[in-house]
C-alpha positions as a printed NumPy array, in Angstrom:
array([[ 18.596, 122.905, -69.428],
       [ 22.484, 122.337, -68.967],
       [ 24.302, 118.808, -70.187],
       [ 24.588, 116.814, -67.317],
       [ 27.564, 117.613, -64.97 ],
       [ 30.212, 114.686, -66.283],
       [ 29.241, 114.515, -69.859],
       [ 31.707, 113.139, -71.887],
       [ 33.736, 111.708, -69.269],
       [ 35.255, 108.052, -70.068],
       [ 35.415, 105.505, -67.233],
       [ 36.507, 102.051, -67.766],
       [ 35.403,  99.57 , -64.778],
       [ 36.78 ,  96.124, -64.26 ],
       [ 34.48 ,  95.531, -60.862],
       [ 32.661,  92.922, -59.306],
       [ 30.138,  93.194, -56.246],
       [ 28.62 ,  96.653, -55.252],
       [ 31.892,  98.64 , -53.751],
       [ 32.995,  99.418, -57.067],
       [ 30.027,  99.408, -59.939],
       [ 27.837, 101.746, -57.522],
       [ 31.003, 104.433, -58.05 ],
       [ 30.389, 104.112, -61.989],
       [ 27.332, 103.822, -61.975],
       [ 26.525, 106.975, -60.335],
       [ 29.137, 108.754, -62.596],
       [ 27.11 , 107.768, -65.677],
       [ 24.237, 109.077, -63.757],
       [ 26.029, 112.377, -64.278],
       [ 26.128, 111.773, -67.49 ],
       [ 29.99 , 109.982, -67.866],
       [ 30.374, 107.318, -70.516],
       [ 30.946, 104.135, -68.301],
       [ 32.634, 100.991, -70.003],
       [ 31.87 ,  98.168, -67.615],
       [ 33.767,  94.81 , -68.823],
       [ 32.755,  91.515, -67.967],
       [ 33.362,  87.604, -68.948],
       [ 31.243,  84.912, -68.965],
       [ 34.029,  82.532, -66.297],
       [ 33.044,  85.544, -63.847],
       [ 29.903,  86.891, -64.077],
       [ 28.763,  89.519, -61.621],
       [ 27.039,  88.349, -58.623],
       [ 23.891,  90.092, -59.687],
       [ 23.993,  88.101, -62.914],
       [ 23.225,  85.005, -61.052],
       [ 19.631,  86.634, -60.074],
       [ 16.524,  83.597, -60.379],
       [ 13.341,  85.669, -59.847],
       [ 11.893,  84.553, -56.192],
       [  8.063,  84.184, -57.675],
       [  9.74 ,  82.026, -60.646],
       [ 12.307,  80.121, -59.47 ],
       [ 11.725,  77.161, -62.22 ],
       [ 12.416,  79.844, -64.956],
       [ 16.019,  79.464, -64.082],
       [ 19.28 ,  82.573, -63.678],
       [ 17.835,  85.908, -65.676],
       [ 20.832,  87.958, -65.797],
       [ 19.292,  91.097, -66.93 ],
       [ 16.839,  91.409, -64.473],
       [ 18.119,  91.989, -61.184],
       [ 16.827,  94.804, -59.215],
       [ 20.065,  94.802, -58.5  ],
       [ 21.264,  94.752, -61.334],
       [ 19.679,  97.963, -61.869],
       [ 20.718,  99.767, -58.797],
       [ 24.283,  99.07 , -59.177],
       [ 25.233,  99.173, -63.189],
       [ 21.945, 101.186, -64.705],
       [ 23.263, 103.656, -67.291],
       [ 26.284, 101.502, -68.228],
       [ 27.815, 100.09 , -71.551],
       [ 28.843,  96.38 , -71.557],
       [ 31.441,  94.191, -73.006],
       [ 32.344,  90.626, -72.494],
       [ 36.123,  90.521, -72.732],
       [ 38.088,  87.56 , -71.262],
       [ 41.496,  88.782, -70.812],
       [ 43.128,  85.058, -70.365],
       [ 42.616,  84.512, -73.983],
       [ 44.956,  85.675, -76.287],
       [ 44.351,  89.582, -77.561],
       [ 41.914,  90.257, -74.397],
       [ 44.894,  92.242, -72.388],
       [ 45.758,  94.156, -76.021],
       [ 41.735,  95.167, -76.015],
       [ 41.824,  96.091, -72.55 ],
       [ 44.909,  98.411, -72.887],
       [ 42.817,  99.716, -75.777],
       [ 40.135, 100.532, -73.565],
       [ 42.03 , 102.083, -71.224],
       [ 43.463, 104.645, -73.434],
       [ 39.865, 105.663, -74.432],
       [ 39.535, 105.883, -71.165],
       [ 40.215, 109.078, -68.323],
       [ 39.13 , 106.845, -65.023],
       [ 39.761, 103.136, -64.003],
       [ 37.679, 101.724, -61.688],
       [ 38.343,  98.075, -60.155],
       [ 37.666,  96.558, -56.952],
       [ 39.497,  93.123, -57.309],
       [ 41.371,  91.514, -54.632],
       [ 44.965,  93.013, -54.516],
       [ 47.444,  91.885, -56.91 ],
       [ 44.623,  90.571, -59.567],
       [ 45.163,  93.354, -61.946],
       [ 49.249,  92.977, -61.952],
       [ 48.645,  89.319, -62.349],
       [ 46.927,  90.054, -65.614],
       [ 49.454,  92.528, -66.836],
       [ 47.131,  95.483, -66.429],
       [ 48.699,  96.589, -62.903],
       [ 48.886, 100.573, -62.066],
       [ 52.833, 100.639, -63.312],
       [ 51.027,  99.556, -67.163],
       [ 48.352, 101.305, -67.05 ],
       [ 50.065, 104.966, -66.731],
       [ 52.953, 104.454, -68.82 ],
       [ 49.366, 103.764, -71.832],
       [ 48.168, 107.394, -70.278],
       [ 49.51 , 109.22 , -67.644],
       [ 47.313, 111.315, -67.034],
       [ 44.989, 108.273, -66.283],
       [ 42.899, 108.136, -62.543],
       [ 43.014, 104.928, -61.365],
       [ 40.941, 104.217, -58.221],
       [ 41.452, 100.675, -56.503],
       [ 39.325,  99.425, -53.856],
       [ 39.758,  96.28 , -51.824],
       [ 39.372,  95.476, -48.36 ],
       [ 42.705,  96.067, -46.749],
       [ 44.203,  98.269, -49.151],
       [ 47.77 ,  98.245, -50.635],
       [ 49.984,  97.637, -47.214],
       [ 49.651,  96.504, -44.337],
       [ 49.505,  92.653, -43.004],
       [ 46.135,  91.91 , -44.886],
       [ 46.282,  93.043, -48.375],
       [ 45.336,  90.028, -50.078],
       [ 42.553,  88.998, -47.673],
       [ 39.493,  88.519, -49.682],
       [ 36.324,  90.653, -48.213],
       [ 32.539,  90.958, -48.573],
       [ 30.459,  93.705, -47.069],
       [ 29.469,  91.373, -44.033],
       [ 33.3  ,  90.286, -43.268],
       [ 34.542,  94.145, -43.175],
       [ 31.426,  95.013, -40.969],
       [ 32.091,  92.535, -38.275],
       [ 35.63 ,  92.899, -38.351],
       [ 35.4  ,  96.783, -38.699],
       [ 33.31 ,  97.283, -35.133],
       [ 30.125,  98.059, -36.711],
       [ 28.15 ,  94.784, -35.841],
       [ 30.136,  94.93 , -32.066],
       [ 28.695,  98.296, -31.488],
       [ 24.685,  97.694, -32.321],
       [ 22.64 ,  95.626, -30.496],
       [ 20.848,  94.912, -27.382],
       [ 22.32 ,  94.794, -23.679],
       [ 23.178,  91.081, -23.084],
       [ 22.704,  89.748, -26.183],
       [ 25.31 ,  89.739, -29.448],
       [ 26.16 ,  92.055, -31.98 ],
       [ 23.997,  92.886, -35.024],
       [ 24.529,  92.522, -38.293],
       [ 22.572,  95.069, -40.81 ],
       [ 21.839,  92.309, -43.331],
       [ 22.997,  94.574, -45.979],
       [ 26.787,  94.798, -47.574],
       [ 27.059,  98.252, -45.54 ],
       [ 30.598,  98.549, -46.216],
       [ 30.309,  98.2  , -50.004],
       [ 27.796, 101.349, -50.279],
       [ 30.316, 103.232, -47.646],
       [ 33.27 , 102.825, -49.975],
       [ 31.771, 103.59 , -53.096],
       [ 30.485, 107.187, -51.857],
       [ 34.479, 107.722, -50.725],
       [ 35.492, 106.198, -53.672],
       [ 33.444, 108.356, -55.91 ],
       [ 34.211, 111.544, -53.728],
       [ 38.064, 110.794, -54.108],
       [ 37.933, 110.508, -58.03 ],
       [ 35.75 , 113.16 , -58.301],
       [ 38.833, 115.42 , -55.966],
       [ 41.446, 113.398, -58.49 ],
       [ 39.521, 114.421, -61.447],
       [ 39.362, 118.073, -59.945],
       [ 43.36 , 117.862, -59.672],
       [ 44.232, 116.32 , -62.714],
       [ 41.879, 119.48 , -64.536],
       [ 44.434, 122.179, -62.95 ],
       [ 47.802, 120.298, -63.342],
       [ 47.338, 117.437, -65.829],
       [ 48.287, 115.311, -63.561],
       [ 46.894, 111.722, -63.173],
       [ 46.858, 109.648, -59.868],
       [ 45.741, 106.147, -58.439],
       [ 43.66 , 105.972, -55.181],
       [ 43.949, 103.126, -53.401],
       [ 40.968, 103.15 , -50.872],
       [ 40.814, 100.376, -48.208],
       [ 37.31 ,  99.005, -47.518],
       [ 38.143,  98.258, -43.788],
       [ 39.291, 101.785, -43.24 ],
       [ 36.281, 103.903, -44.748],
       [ 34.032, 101.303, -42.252],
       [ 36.129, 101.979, -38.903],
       [ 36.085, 105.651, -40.073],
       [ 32.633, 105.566, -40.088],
       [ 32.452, 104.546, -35.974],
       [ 34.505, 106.98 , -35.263],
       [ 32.732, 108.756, -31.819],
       [ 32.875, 105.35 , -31.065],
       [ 36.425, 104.343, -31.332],
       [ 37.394, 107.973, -29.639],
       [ 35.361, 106.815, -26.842],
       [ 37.799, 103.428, -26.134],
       [ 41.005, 105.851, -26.995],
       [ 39.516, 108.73 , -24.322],
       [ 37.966, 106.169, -21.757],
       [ 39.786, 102.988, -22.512],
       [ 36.764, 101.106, -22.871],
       [ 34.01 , 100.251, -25.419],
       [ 30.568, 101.211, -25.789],
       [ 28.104,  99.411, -23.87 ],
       [ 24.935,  98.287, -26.185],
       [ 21.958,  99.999, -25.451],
       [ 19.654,  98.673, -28.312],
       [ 17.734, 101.668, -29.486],
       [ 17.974, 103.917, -26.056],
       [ 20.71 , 106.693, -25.747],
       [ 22.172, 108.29 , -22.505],
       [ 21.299, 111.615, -23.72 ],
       [ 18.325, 111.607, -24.592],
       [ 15.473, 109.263, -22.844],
       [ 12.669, 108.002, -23.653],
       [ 14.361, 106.93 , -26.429],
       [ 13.293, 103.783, -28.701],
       [ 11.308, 101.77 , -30.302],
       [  7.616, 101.599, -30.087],
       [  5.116,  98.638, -31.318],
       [  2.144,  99.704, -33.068],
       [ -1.441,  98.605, -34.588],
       [ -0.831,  96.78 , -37.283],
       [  1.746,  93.153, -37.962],
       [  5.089,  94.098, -36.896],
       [  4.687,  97.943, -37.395],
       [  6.607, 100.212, -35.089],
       [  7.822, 103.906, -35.076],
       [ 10.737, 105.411, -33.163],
       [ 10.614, 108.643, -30.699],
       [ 13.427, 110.055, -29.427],
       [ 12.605, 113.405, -26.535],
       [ 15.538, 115.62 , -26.493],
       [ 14.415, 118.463, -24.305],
       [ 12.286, 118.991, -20.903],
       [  9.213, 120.5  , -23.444],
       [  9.001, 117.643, -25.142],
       [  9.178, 115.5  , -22.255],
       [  6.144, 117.712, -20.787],
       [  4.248, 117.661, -24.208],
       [  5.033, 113.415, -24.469],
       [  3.512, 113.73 , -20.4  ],
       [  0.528, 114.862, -21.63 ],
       [ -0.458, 113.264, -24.804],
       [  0.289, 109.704, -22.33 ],
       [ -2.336, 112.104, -19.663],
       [  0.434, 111.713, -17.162],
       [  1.085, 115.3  , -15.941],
       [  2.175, 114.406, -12.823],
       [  5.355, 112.742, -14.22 ],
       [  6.079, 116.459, -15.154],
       [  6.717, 117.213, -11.41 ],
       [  8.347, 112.979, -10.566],
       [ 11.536, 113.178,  -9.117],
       [ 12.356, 110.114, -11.119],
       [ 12.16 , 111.862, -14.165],
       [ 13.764, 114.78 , -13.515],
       [ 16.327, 114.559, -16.102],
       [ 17.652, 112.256, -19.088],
       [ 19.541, 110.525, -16.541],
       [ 16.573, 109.943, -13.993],
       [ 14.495, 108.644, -17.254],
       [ 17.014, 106.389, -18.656],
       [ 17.411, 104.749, -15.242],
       [ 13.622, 104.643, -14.999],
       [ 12.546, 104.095, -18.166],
       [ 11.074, 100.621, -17.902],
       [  7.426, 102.45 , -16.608],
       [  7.726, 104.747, -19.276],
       [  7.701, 102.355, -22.147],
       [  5.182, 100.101, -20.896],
       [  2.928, 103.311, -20.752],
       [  4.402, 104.681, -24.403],
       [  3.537, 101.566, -25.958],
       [  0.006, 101.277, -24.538],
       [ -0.062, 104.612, -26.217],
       [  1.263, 103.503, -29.616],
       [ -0.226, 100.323, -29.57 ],
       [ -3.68 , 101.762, -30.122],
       [ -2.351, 103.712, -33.753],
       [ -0.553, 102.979, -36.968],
       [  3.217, 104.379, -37.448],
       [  2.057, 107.159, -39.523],
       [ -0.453, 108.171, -36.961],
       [  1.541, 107.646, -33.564],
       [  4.361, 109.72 , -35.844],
       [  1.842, 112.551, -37.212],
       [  0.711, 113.284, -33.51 ],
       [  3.961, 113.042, -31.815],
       [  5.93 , 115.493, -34.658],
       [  2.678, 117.96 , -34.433],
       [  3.14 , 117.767, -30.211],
       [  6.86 , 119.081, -31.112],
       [  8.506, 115.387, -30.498],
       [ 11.266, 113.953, -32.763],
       [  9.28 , 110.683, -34.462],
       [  9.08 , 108.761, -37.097],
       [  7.449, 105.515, -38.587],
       [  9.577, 102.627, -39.135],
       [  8.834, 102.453, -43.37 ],
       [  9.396,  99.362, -44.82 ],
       [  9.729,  99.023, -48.627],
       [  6.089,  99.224, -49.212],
       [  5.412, 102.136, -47.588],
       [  8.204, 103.909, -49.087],
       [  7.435, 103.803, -52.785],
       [  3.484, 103.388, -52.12 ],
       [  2.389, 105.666, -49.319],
       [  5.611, 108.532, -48.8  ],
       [  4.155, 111.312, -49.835],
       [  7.052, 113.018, -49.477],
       [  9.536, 110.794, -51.55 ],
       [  6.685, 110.68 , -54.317],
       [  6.537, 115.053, -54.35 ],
       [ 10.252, 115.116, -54.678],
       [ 10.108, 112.373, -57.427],
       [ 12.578, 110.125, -55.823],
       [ 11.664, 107.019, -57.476],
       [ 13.528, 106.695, -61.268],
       [ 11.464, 105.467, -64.266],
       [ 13.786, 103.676, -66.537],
       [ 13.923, 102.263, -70.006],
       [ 14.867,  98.776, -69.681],
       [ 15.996,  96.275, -72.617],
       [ 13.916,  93.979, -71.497],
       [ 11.232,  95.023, -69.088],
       [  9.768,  98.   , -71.201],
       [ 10.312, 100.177, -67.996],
       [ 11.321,  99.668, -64.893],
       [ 11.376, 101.919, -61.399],
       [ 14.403, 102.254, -59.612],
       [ 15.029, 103.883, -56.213],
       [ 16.899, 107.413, -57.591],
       [ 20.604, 108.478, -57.003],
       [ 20.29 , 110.881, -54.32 ],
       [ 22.812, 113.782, -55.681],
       [ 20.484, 116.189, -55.614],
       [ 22.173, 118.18 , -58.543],
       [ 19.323, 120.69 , -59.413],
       [ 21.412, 122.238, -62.009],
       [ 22.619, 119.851, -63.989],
       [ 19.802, 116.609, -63.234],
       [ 20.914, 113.386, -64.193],
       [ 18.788, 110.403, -64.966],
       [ 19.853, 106.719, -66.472],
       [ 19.943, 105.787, -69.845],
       [ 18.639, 102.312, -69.748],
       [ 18.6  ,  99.003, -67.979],
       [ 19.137,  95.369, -68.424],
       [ 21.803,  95.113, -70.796],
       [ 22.827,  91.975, -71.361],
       [ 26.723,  90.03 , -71.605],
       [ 28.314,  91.853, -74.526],
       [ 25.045,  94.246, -75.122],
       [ 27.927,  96.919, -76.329],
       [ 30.667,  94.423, -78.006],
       [ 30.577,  95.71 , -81.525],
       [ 30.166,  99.614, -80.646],
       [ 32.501,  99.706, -77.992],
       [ 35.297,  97.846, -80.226],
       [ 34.049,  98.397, -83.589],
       [ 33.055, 102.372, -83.535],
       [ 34.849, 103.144, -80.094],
       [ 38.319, 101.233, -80.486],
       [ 38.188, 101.347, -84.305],
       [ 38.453,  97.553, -85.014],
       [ 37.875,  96.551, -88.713],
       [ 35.243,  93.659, -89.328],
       [ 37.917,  91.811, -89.72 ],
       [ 39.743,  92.372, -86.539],
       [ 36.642,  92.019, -84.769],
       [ 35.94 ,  88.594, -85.901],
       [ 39.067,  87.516, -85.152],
       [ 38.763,  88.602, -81.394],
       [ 35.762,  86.82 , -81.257],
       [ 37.397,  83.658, -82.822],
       [ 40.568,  83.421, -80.586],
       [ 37.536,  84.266, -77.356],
       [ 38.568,  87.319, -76.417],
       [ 35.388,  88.933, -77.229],
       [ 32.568,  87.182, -76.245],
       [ 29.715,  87.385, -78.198],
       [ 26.156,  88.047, -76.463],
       [ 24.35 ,  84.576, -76.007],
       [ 21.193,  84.153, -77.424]])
């Protein structure tokens, strides 16, 4: 079997949140050496985890799920860079380094001395990739942003929903997941440029942008038509029926979607209506849309009387585009297909034993990657990233740790 596709490639993250750490830690899913540092003043978000079935037992740092999602694989160092020497050890760390990786509001890093002007003069042929939610320019570069901000302000919660009623958010950081797969596909073109020329470059990716990108039919549609998108909840113009369908079981539903006039006439007769086959309401997508509130009292009659999977299996095997409506559960307990194609990751973790992970979705078949561990804690990788990485003598190294530059792990 080959190495794994980035082996031996050094990234150095100062990050916080998702939008950055998911770009490393899918590059030491490859098999890169990833540096994240950290500091006890400003812990990552997922740090501050206190177990839902345990809440008396206090923070656990180490044992976020998310945790694992977002920094498996990873080394860790707690390096405060406001105390005297932590800047010096950073710089260090950069030279070791062949990609930077932060995602701090703009200016942060120059305001520590470790802005994009220092950091090639210690390498030059150094990638640097910044992400924040404006970007560099513009009249909002220091505005601070979280997933849900940049979605709302981006179109994305305008533009789903149901007729009459408000926006909808997805309840996830969307946005943060959206810019780390551009920010990971632009270092990965930088890294491809700097192996032809030498040459190093920073990327400065804007958060906002990579959302609005993301709706754009939608924006094309107020540039050609000078309007917005009407919401339309889970029904589409083009296709009708469209939507989605309750079924047996607490809140269980699948979606169906019929595309062409066979699968409207095989959807006629699983619902033994024929005779819609030859209804001049239903004639077309058009027709169905505008008299679709017969057909999905009559579809979910149907679907009412079967589980997801069943109302799904049936429909697919009639020729009809369907699908359950999985949640967690049912993905990593009953997916037959996920579990054949090994989705879900086992992982070593410091502190669990093992752990299962939802995989990273690369789908290198070549050159597999996996991760390494999970669960480190603050500092886990103090001594080997200074002492064998960075060279530091005993000596030096206790003196870091006195002036509290390095912070120790806590017991």
């Amino acid at each position: 079997m080959s190495e794994e596709a980035l082996s031996g490639l050094k990234v150095l993250e100062f990050t916080q949140g998702m939008a950055g750490p998911w770009i490393g830690r899918m590059l030491a899913w490859c098999g890169a050496d990833v540096i994240r540092i950290e500091t006890r003043q400003a812990p990552g978000v997922v740090r501050l985890y206190i177990p839902p079935w345990d809440r008396e037992s206090g923070v656990q740092p180490s044992l976020s799920p998310w945790f694992t999602d977002w920094d498996g694989g990873k080394l860790f160092v707690s390096l405060n860079l406001k105390r005297p020497g932590g800047v010096e050890l950073a710089k260090g760390l950069v030279n070791w380094s062949e990609i930077v990786i932060e995602n701090h509001r703009h200016g942060a890093m120059d305001r520590l001395g470790l802005g994009w002007d220092v950091l090639e003069q210690i390498k030059p042929s150094l990638i640097g990739l910044h992400s924040s939610g404006f970007g560099d320019g513009g009249q909002h570069p220091e505005y601070v942003t979280w997933g849900p901000n940049i979605e709302a302000m981006s179109g994305l919660a305008s533009s789903s929903g149901f007729k009459n009623r408000g926006g909808a958010m997805t309840q996830y950081a969307y946005p943060d997941s959206l810019s780390a797969l551009h920010g990971l596909f632009a270092v990965l073109c930088a890294l491809d440029h700097r192996n032809r020329t030498g040459e190093g470059q920073r990327i400065a990716l804007a958060q906002f942008e990579a959302t609005v990108a993301m709706i754009g039919p939608l924006v094309m549609q107020q540039l050609a038509e000078g309007q917005s998108s009407v919401l339309m909840g889970n029904a589409s113009l083009h296709r009708a029926p469209q939507g989605c369908y309750p079924c047996r079981g607490e809140d269980r539903w699948c979606v169906m979607s019929i595309e062409s006039e066979a699968q409207w006439s095989s959807l006629c007769a699983l619902l033994e209506r024929p005779d819609w086959t030859h209804d001049p309401r239903f004639h077309s997508p058009a027709q169905r849309f505008q008299n679709s509130e017969e057909i999905d009292q009559a579809l979910s009659r149907w679907t009412r009387e079967r589980t997801p999977h069943e109302a799904t299996e049936i429909l697919q095997a009639a020729g009809i585009t369907a699908g359950a409506v999985q949640n967690t559960e049912d993905q990593y307990r009953r997916d037959p297909h996920l579990e054949e194609r090994q989705f879900f990751e086992s992982i070593h973790h410091l502190v669990k034993g093992t752990v299962v992970a939802t995989g990273i979705p690369l789908g290198l078949t070549g050159t597999p990657g996996h991760t390494r561990r999970a669960g480190a804690g603050m500092g886990e990788d103090n001594r080997h990233v200074f002492r064998d990485l960075l060279k530091l003598s005993e000596s030096e190294y206790a003196d870091h740790v006195e002036a509290g530059a390095i912070e120790e792990e806590l017991s």
